[in-house]
Structure formats: C-alpha cells, structure tokens
N, C-alpha and C positions, 0 to 999 in steps of 0.2 A: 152774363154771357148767354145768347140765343144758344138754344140746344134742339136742332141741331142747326147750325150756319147755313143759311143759301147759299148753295154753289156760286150767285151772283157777285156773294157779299164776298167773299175770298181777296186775300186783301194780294195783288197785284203790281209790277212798274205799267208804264204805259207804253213799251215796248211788245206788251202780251195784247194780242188779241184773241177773243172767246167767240167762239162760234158754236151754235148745236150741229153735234156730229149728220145727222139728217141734212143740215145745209150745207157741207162739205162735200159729205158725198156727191148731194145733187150739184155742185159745181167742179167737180172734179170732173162726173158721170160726162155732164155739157162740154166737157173741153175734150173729151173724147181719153181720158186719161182713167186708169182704173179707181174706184172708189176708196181703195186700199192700198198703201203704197207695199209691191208685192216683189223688191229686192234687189230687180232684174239690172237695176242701173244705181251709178253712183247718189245721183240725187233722189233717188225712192227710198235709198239706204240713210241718205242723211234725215229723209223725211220721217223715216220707222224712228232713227233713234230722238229727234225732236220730240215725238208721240212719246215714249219712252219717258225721257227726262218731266215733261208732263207729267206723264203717271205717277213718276218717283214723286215730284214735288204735292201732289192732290197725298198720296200713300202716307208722306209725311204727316201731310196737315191730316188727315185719317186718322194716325195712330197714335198724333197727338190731342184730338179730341177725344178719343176711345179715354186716355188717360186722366181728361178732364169730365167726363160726362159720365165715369162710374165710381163715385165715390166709395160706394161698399164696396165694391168688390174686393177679391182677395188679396191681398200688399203683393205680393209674385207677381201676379196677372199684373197689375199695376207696372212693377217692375219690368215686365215681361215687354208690356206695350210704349213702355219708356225706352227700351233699348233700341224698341222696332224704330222711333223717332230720330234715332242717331244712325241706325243702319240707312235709314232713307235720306237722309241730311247727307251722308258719304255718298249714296247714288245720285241722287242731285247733282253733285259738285263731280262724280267720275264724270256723266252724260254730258253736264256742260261742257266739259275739256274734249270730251266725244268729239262734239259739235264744233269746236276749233279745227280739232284734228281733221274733219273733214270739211272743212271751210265754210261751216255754217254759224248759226249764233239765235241765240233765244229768242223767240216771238218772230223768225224766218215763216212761221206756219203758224195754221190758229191754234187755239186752245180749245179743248174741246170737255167737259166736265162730268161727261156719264162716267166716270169712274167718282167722282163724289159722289155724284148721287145716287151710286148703287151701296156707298161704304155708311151710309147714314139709319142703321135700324136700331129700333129702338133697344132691345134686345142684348147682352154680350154674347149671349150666344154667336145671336143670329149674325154681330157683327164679326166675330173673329170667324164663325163656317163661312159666309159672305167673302170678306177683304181675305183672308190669310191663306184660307183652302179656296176659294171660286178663283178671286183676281191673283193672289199670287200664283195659284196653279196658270192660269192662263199665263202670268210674266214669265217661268219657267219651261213653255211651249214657244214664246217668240223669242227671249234670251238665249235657249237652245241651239232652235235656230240660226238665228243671227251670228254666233259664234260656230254655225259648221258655212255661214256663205263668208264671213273675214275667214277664216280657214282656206278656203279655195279662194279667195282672189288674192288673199295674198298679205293680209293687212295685220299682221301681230301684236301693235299699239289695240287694234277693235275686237282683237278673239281675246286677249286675256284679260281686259277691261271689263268686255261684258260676260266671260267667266268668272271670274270676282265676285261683280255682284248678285250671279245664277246663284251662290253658294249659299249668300245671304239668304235667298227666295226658297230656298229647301230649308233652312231653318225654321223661316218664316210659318211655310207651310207645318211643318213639324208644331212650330208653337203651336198655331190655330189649331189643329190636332188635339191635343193635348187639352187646351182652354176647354173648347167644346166639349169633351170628355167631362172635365172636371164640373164645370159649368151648369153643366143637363144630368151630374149622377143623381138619380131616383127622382128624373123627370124626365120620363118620356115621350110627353107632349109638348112639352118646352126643346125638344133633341128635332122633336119631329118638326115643328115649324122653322130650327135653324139648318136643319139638312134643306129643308123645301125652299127657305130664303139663298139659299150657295147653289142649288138646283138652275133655281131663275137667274140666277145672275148667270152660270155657267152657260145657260139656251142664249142668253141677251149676249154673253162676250162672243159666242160662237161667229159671232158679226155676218150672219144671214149665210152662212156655210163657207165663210173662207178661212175659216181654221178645220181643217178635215187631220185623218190620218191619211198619211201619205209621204211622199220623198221632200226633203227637205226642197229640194229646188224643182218641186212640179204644184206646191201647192203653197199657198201664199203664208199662211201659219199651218205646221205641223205639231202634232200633238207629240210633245217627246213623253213618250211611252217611261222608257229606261229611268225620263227625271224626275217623272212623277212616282215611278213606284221606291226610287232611291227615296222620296220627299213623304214617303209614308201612303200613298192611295192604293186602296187595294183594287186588283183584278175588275172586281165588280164595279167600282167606280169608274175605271179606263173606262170600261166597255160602254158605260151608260150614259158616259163623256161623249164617246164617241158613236153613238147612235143618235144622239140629238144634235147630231153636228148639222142635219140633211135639210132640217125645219125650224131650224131658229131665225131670228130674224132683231137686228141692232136699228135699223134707220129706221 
C-alpha cells in the first residue's frame, strides 16, 4: 500500500467530481457568485453541507490511513484513531441524509481534496496537531456555525444533526491534544515541527480571510471562540488563530 495515497488515487463512484479548490473559486468568482458558499441562501447551505460531507468522507479515509501508516505507534493511539474511523463513517452517513433533507445528493458540487492533502505528514505528531487540532478545530468554527443559522431559520432536523456531530469534533480535538502531548514527551523539536505543521494548515484553512472572528451571520466562517476553548485550545492559541485570519491565503 503506497504510503501516503494521492489524493488522485482515492478510490471514488462516478457521480463525484474532483476539482482543485483554486478552479472552483475562479468559476464561481466568473459567475459573479461568492468563492465561498457564505449561508445567505437555501442553496449556499446545501452547498456548505455538500463541502462538509466531503470533509467527513477525506477525515475518514485520514484516520484510517493514520491507523495503517504507524505500525509502532502506541496500541491506544491506534485505538484512538480506529474509533476516529467509525466517528467519521456516522458523519458521512448524518451529511448524506443532510443532503436529502435539503434536496440535494452526492457529487451535486465538485470534490475538492486539500483537506487530504493537508492530513498526509509524515510525522504522528504532526499529523494528529494537523487533522485533529488545525482541521477539526476549523470543522468546529463552521459546524458552529451552521447550527446557530438552522436555529434561526428554522430547520431542527439541520441544528441537531450537525450538533451531534460538533460533539464528535470536540472529542476529536481533545484526542489530537492528548496524542501530540504524549507523542513529542522529551522532544521538543519533534513538538515544535508538529505545532508549526497545525500552524500552516490553520493560515491555509483560514480560506484567504473568510473565517474571521465575528457574528455568526456577518461573516462567512466564525471562529466559535466558546467551542474551541470547551475542545481544549487555550487563550493564546484563539488569539494567534485569530490574528492570522487577515493574511492567509487557500486559492
């Protein structure tokens, strides 16, 4: 088994179509449509949780390579990122019926695969600070979200659904916590390249400043402050979260 798989090679139906995120944007940008789908409308909503179910399904296959690709590591951690495989297997299967429920269905939108290819270091450190604290912290800023705008419009099948699997995503984070700790004790260079690796990926999700702090419904992603510090990030991490929100750049 290649170690680690090309995002290409991800094995697929033919109903999914794979675009680079950069060629989406620029075709969205063309049709005079935002680069992001930013809530305001039933179909931007469909389109967020489309993206969404994506992520679960890439998260999946993530944390079921992690569980293939470190044979030493410690039988816990093993166990640890075996569960993460069955937690993301249930969001898969929630997002799908998402997607029913608002009259969509699989491969409606492209596929987009920078979240593989941010979950792929060589590293366990680097990968559980990366996938568990960078990207799940990010899914816990748009799941957030998304469950305070189904709140206001009105939709209680889409707030306690993608409440549900917020919960999951605080765990998550919590594991990768935990791993990274255990991982890097009495290596502090090895700590320091998997902070720097969850760094970059956190300036690259920032998606060129449309996850800021701010009102749920004045900015396209909000950083939930509240679910990140429930999920374990301290103070100083918010902050440093949200100062690199102004200069990052995804496309």
């Amino acid at each position: 088994m290649d170690r680690p798989i090309a995002y290409d090679k991800l094995a697929r139906e033919d109903r999914f179509v794979r675009m680079r995120a950069r060629e989406v944007a620029e075709l969205k940008v063309a049709q005079g449509l935002p680069p992001f789908p930013d809530l305001s409308s039933p179909e931007s909503i469909k389109e967020r949780v489309h993206g969404i179910m994506v992520g679960e399904l890439q998260a999946m296959e993530g944390a079921g390579r992690t569980v293939c690709d470190f044979p030493d590591a410690p039988w816990e951690f093993t166990m640890d990122m075996a569960r993460q495989v069955w937690d993301e297997s249930r969001h898969v299967e929630i997002y799908l019926r998402l997607l029913e429920h608002l009259n969509g269905y699989a491969g409606e939108f492209p596929e987009t695969t920078i979240l593989w290819r941010c979950a792929c270091a060589e590293d366990a450190a680097a990968r559980v600070a990366g996938v568990n604290r960078g990207l799940e912290g990010l899914a816990c800023d748009v799941f957030n979200q998304l469950v305070h705008i189904a709140r206001k419009i009105g939709d209680p099948i889409l707030e306690r659904a993608v409440d549900f699997v917020l919960a999951d995503e605080i765990t998550h984070v919590r594991m990768g916590s935990k791993w990274l700790t255990k991982l890097t004790e009495g290596d502090a260079e090895r700590r320091r390249r998997a902070i720097e690796f969850q760094e970059n990926i956190d300036e690259r999700f920032n998606l060129g400043g449309v996850r800021r702090d701010g009102d749920h419904d004045a900015v396209s992603i909000s950083i939930a402050t509240d679910v990140r510090r429930m999920a374990g990030f301290t103070e100083e991490e918010i902050e440093r979260l949200i100062k690199t929100t102004q200069r990052s750049q995804v496309y």
